[in-house]
N, C-alpha and C positions, 0 to 999 in steps of 0.2 A: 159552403155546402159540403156536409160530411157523403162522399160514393160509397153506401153500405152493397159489397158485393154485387158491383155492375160488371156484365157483359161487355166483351171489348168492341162488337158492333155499339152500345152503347156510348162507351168512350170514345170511339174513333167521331162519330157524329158530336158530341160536347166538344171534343178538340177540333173540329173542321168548325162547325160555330161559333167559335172562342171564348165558350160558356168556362172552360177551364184550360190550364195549363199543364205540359206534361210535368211541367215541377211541382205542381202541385198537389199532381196525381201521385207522383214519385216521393214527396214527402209524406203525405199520405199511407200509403202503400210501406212505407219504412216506418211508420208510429206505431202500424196497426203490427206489425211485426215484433218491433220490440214491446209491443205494450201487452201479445197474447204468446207468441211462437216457445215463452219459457215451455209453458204447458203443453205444448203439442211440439214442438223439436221436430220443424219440416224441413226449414231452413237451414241447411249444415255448414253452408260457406257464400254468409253473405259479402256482399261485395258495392256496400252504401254510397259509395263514394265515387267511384267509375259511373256506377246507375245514375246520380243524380246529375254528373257531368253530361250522359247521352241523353238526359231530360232537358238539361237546359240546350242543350245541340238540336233535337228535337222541336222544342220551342222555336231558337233562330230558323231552322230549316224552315219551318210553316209561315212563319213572317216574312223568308224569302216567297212564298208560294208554290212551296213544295208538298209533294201530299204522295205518300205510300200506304200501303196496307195495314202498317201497324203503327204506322209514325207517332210517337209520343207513348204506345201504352206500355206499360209495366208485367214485366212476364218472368217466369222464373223457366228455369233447365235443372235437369235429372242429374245428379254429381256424375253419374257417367260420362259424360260428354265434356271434353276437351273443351276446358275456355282458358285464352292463353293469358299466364296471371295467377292461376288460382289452380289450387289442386285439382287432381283426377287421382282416386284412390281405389274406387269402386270398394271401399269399404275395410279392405285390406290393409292392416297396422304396416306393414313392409312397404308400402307406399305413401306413409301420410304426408313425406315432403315431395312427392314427384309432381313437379310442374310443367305440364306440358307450354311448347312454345305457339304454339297458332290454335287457330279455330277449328272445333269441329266445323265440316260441312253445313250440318244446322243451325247450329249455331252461327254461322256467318249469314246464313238466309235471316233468321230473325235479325240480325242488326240490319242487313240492306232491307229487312221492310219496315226498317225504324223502331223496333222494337225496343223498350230499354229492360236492360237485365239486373233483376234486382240480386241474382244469388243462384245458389245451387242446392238442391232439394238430394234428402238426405234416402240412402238406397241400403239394403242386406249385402252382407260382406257375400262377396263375388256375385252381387245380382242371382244370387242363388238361392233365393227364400218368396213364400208369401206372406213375410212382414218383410218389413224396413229398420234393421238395427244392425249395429257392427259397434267394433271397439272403439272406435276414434270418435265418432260422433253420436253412438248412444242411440235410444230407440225415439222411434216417431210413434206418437198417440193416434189414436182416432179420435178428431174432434169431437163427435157425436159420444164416445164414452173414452176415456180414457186408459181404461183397464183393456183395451181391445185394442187389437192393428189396426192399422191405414190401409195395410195391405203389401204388397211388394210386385216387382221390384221398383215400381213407380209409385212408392208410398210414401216417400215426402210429396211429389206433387200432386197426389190427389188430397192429401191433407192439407197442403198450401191452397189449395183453389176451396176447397168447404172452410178453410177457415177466412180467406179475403184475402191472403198476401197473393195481388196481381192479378190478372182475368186473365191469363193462359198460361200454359206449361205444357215442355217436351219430353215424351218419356219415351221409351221402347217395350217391347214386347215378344217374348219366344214362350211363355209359359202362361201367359195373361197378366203381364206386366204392366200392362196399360188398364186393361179390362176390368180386373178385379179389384185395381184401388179405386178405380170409378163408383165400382159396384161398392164396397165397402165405407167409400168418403159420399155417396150421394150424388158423385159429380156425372162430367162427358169423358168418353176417351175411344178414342178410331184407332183400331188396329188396320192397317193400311194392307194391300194388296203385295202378297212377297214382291221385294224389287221394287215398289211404285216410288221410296223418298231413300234417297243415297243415305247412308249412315259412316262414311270416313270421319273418325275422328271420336265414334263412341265406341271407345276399344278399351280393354284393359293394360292398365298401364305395366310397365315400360313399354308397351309395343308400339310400333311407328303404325302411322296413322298409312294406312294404306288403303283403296278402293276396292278391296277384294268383296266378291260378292258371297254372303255370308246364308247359310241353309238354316229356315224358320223363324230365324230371327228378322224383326223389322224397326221401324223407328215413328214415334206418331204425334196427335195434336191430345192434349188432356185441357177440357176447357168447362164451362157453367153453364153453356148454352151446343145444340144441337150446330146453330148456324154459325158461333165460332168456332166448332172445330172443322166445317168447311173453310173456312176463313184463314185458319192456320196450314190446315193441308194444303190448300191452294198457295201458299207459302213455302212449305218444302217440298213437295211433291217432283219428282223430277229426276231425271239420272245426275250420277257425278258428271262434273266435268272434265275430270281425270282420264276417263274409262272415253268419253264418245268424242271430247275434244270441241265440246259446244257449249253454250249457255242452257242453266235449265231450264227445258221447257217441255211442258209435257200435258196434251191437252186429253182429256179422260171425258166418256161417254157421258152426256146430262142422264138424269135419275129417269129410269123407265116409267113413272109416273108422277104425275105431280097432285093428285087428288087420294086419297085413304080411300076411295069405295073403288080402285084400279088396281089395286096390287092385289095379288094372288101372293098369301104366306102360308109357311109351314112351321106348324106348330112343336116344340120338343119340352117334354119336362120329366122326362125318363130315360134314365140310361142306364145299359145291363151292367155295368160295373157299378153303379153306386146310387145309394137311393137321392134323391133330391127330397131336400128339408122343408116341412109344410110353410114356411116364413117364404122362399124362394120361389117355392110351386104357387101360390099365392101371389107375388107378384108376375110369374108368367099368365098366370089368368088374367089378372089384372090386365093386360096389354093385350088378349085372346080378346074379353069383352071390348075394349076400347076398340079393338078393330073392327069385330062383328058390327057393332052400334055407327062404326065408320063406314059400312056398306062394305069391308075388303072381303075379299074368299079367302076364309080361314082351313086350312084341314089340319089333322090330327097324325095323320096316317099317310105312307106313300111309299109302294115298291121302287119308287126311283131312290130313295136313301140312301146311300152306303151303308155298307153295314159298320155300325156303332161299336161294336168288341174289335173286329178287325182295325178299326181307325186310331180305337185306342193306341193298340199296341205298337202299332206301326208308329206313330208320332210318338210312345213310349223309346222305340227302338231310336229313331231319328236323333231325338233329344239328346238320350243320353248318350249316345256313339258322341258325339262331339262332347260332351261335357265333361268324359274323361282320357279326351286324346292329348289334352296339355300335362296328365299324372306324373312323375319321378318313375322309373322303371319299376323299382320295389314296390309301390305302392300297385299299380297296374300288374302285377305278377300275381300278387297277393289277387287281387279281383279277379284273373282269372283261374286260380285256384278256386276261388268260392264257387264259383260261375260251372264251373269243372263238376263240384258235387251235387248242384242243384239236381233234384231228382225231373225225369224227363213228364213226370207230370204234375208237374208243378208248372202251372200256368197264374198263376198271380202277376199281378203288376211288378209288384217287389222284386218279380223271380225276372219280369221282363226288363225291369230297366237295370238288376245287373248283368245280365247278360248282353243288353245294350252297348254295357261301359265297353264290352271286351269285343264287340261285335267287329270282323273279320269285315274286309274292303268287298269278298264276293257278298258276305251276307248283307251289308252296306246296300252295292246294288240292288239286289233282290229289293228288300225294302222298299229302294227309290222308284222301280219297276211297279211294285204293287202301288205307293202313290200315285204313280200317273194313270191307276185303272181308278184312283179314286176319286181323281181329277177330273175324270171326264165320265166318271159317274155325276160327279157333282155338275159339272155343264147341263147334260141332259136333264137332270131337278130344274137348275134353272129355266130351262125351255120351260117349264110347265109354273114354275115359280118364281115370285122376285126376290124374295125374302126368306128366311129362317129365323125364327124365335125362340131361343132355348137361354137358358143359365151360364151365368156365367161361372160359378163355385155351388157348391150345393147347397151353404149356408151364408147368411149376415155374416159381419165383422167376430173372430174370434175374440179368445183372452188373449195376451201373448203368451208367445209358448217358447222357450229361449235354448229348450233341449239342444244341444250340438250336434247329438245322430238325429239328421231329420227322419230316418227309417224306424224310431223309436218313438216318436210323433207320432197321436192320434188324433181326429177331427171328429170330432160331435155332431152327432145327425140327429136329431130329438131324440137325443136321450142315448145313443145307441154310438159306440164309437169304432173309424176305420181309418187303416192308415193312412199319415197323411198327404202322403203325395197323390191318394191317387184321385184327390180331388180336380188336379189339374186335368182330368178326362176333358171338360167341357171346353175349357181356350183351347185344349187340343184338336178341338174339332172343325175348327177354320183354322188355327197354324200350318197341322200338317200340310193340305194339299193347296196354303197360301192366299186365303181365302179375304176379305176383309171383314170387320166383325167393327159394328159401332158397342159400346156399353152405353145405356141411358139409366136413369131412374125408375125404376118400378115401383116407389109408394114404399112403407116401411113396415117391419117386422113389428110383433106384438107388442116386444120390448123398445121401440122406437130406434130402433136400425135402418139404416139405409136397407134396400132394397134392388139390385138391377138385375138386367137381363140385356143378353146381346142382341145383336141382328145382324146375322150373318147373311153376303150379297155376293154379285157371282164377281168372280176372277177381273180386275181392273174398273170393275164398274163400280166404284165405293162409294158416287155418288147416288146409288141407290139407297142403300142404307141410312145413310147419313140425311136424305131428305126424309127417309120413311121415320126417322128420329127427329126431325123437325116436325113432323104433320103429331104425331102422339104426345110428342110436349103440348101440344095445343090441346090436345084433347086429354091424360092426362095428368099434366102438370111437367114440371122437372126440376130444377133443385133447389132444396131449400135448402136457408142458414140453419146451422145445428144453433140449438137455444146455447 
């Protein structure tokens, strides 16, 4: 029996059955790779050979009567992530030999829940991009057209999972790293609650693998189905062991509802910094009616919001303070000479996230200050709502765009074009104040593009969302094979 892109609740029940075998699956999974992956280039460093050994492990384990979470399925991990053996480059040519010695964090949870790893899915040199291409390993297609991104910085593994190599993969997210290849490949992807799954060991390389607890950044599940990326979260979710001195365990609120005509959601497909593209606003409707027709209270509208230009900036500010605190001195001198002549009303993005780069430890705070009023702005929504519904990029999958100054980048909004960064407003809008944000399917563009949109849920309760994305798959649909 050929498994044409099954769910790994699927898998897990045919291997508890003994309908099939993880070897089988795992050879499998390795045909269909080399038989498509020339074309799409998700797979950056595969690793055939260890995989099909923890298949047959796998296999003996279940003949013993052993039974884990993942036990026998085939999954892939984000080259980011520390597997010891095989490079970690994060895309950077000055690292293509650096091999780290042990396991990321996560990557150890997927093997103790039996997981087998086929490989490592290919990422934008310094995870700094919304595609996925770099020197060493070249760019990642979007299955669905090829002349367009996966997305970044988790854009091999949202192209791994639209194309069938394996039913899960781990990726991260500070920019919508997770969100947007979902949204771009068709597929699932959970941006987790800041803090909810340790990420020691997705670092960039040379750096030791240390437990330091890291600002907007997180680490999550990218899967085919709503109820595998519960599946996989319930997997890593958990503090280090480093930092609390425990085993992970960490048990998180069940979903505030369990029926679609119960949830009270908040509607978004406008934002003051950038228009959203009629393909995208289209499927936010899409998933507006699927609610109403579910019985939920939809609105549109609500002074409890935070305000949307202030969220922007602030997560513009956030961002980029850190993204250029690793700079050479010259380099960083020069930034803040630019930063120096910006005129003082000059409020663009552009003008904000240089100023970002050079931003000073009091203005740092300030920042973090006004976060935490955005934070408990956003609690109080909560009281009144479960959910939020907004965009996750303004448009479908682009062409690739391979310019080096990404400040010279522009994004196409029907017909009309703006720079490109400041698309990331929308993942900005659960990153900042650490929000969790599922990505699902929304139905496709005119051109037959994927389509998603997020659903942002309150602080720790991720199990809200994540069910609210299992009940609309039912109603309507969620991912299909690209033809």
């Amino acid at each position: 029996m050929e498994w044409n892109f099954p769910t790994a609740e699927e898998l897990a029940a045919a291997l508890r059955a003994r309908e099939v075998t993880s070897a089988e699956l795992t050879d499998e999974a390795i045909a269909r790779i080399e038989r498509d992956d020339k074309a799409i280039n998700a797979i950056c460093v595969p690793d055939f050979d260890r995989a099909r050994a923890a298949a047959r492990g796998a296999d003996q384990a279940r003949a013993r009567g052993e039974d884990r979470p993942l036990l026998g399925i085939p999954v892939t991990v984000k080259e980011s992530y520390n597997i010891a053996g095989l490079p970690t480059t994060w895309g950077m040519p000055q690292y293509r030999d650096y091999v780290p010695a042990e396991d990321a964090v996560q990557v150890s949870r997927l093997k103790a829940a039996g997981a087998v790893v086929l490989g490592k899915t290919n990422v934008p040199l310094g995870l700094q991009d919304v595609q996925s291409f770099n020197e060493i390993y070249g760019t990642t297609n979007n299955p669905w057209d090829h002349g367009r991104t996966s997305g970044g910085s988790s854009g091999g593994s949202g192209a791994a999972l639209a194309s069938g190599f394996g039913a899960l993969s781990i990726g991260s997210d500070i920019g919508g790293s997770l969100r947007t290849p979902a949204h771009f490949c068709g597929v699932y992807a959970h941006k987790p609650t800041l803090g909810l799954a340790a990420h020691r060991g997705m670092v960039p390389p040379p750096a030791p693998a240390l437990p330091a607890d890291l600002d907007l950044a997180v680490v999550g599940p990218m899967a085919r189905t709503a109820r595998d990326l519960t599946l996989l979260l319930d997997v890593m979710a958990g503090p280090d062991p480093l930092t609390l001195g425990v085993a992970h365990d960490l048990t998180l609120p069940p979903a505030r509802h369990e029926r679609l005509r119960d949830f009270r959601v908040l509607l978004l497909d406008e934002h003051p910094l950038i228009p959203t593209g009629s393909a995208v606003r289209a499927g936010v409707n899409r998933v507006a009616d699927a609610l109403v027709d579910g019985g939920a209270r939809v609105e549109r509208h609500t002074p409890l919001l935070p305000d949307l230009t202030e969220a922007a900036v602030l997560y513009t500010q956030l961002l980029f303070s850190s993204s250029a605190a690793r700079f050479p001195v010259e380099a960083y001198e020069q930034l803040q000479t630019h930063a120096a002549g910006l005129s003082a009303d000059d409020q663009s993005l552009d003008a904000t996230r240089l100023r970002g780069m050079v931003l000073s430890h009091r203005d740092w705070i300030e920042a973090n200050n006004h976060r935490e009023l955005h934070r408990h702005g956003w609690r109080q929504l909560f009281s009144e709502f479960d959910a939020v519904v907004c965009p996750i990029t303004p448009t479908p999958a682009f062409p690739h765009d391979h310019n080096p100054d990404l400040l010279e980048r522009r994004i196409d909004i029907d017909g009309v074009e703006y720079p490109y960064l400041d698309q990331l407003v929308w993942a900005g809008l659960a990153t900042m104040p650490g929000l969790p944000a599922t990505a699902i399917p929304a139905g496709r563009s005119p051109e037959g593009l994927p389509v998603g949109v997020q659903l942002i849920g309150p602080m720790f309760e991720d199990r809200t969302p994540l069910r609210l994305a299992e009940l609309l798959e039912h109603k309507i649909g969620g991912f299909q094979a690209p033809k």
